[in-house]
C-alpha positions as a Python dict, from the first residue, in 0.01 Angstrom:
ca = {
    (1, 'X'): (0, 0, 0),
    (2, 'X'): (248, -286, -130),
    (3, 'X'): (380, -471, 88),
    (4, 'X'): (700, -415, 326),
    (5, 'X'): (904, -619, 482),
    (6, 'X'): (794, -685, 855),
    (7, 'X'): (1147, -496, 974),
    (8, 'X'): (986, -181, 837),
    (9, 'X'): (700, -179, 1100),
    (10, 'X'): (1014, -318, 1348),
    (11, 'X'): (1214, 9, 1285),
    (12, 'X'): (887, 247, 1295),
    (13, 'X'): (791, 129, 1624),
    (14, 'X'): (1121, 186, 1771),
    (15, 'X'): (1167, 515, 1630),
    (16, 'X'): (1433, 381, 1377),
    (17, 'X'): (1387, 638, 1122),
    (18, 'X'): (1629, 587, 913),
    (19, 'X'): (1613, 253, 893),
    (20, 'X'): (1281, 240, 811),
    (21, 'X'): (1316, 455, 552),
    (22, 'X'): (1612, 352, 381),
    (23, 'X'): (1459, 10, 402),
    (24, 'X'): (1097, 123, 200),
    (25, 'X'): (1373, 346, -48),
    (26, 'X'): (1552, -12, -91),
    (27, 'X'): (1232, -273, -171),
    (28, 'X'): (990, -41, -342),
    (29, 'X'): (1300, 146, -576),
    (30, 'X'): (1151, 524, -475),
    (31, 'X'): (1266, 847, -375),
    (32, 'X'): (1329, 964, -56),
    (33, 'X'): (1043, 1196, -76),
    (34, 'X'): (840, 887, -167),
    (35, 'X'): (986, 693, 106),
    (36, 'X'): (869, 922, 320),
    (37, 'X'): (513, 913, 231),
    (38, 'X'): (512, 553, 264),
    (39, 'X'): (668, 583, 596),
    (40, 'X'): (410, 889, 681),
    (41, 'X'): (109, 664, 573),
    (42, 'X'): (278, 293, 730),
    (43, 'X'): (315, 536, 1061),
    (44, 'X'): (-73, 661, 1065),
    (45, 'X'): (-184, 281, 1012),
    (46, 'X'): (37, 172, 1325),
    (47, 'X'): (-76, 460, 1520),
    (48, 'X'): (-437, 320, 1487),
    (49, 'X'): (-419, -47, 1491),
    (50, 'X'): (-84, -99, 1706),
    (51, 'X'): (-141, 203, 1943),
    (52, 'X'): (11, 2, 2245),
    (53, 'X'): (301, -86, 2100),
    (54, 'X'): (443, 269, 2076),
    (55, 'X'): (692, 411, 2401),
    (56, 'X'): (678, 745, 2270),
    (57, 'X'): (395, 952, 2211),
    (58, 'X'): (280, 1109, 1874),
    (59, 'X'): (435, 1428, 1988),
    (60, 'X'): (751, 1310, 2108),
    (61, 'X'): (782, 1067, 1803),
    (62, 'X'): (1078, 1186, 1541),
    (63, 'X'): (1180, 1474, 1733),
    (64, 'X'): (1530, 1573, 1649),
    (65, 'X'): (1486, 1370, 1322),
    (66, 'X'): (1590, 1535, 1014),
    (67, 'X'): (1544, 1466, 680),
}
């Protein structure tokens, strides 16, 4: 994966969505349905090497969040 700017990982964390993903639409130039893979695949690298530094669980994460 390229590399994002560290604000992406910022807004995942925090369960900034939208941020996050207008953010990866913004620096790599993509769709939204791209954006969201990138997100999908940033998200499933945080989950395993930054498990601690979620507050919600995988369940709870992006609940209510529409795209």
């Amino acid at each position: 994966m390229e590399q994002l700017p560290e604000s992406v990982d910022r807004d995942i964390l925090e369960e900034r969505i939208s941020f996050a993903l207008k953010t990866i639409r913004e620096t790599q130039g993509c769709t939204l349905h791209q954006a969201l893979d990138v997100f999908a695949q940033r998200y499933e690298e945080l989950r395993r090497d930054r498990p601690d530094d979620f507050h919600l669980s995988r369940e709870a994460y992006g609940r209510g969040f529409y795209s």
